[in-house]
N, C-alpha and C positions, 0 to 999 in steps of 0.2 A: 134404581141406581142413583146413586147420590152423583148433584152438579160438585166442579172442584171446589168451588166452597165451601159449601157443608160436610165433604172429606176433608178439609183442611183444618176448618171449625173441632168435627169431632176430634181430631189427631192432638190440637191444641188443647183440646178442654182434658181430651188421655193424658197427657203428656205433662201441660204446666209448663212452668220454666218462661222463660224468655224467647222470642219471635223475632227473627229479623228476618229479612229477605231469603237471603241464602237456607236459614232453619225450612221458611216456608216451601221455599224451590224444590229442597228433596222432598219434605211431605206431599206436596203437589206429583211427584214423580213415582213415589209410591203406589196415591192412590191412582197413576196409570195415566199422567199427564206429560204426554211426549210433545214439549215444545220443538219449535224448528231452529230455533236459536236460543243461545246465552239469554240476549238480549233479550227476547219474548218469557222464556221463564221468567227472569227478574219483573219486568211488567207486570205478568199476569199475576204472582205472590202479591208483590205490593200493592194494586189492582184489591183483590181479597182482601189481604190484611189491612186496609186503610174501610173497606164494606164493611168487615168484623168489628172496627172502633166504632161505625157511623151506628152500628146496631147495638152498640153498649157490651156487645160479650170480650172484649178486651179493650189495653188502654193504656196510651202512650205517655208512658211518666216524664219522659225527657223532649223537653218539644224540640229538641235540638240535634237526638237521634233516634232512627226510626225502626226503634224497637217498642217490643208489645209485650204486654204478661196481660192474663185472665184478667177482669175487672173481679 
């Protein structure tokens, strides 16, 4: 069973495009992530997607908004 990262990760590397929180949030819901709030989805996405740049597999062009594309 993949942790929500690595369903997130894969969905991203399928998919392409641009990553923002919200993109993240439903993928995360797909792969079967039932947060208890708003507030916790948003976390837990940006949580991931800031893990996913620290590891090189994407990478935030605008350091001024926190969106992601593949590196």
């Amino acid at each position: 069973m993949l942790t929500h990262k690595q369903a997130l990760a894969a969905v991203i590397q399928a998919l392409g495009g641009s990553w923002d929180t919200r993109r993240a949030v439903l993928a995360l819901r797909v792969a079967g992530y039932e947060p208890p709030s708003e507030e916790a989805a948003g976390k837990e996405a940006r949580r991931h997607l800031r893990e996913l740049a620290d590891d090189g597999m994407i990478v935030r062009p605008d350091p001024e908004r926190a969106v992601y594309r593949l590196a």
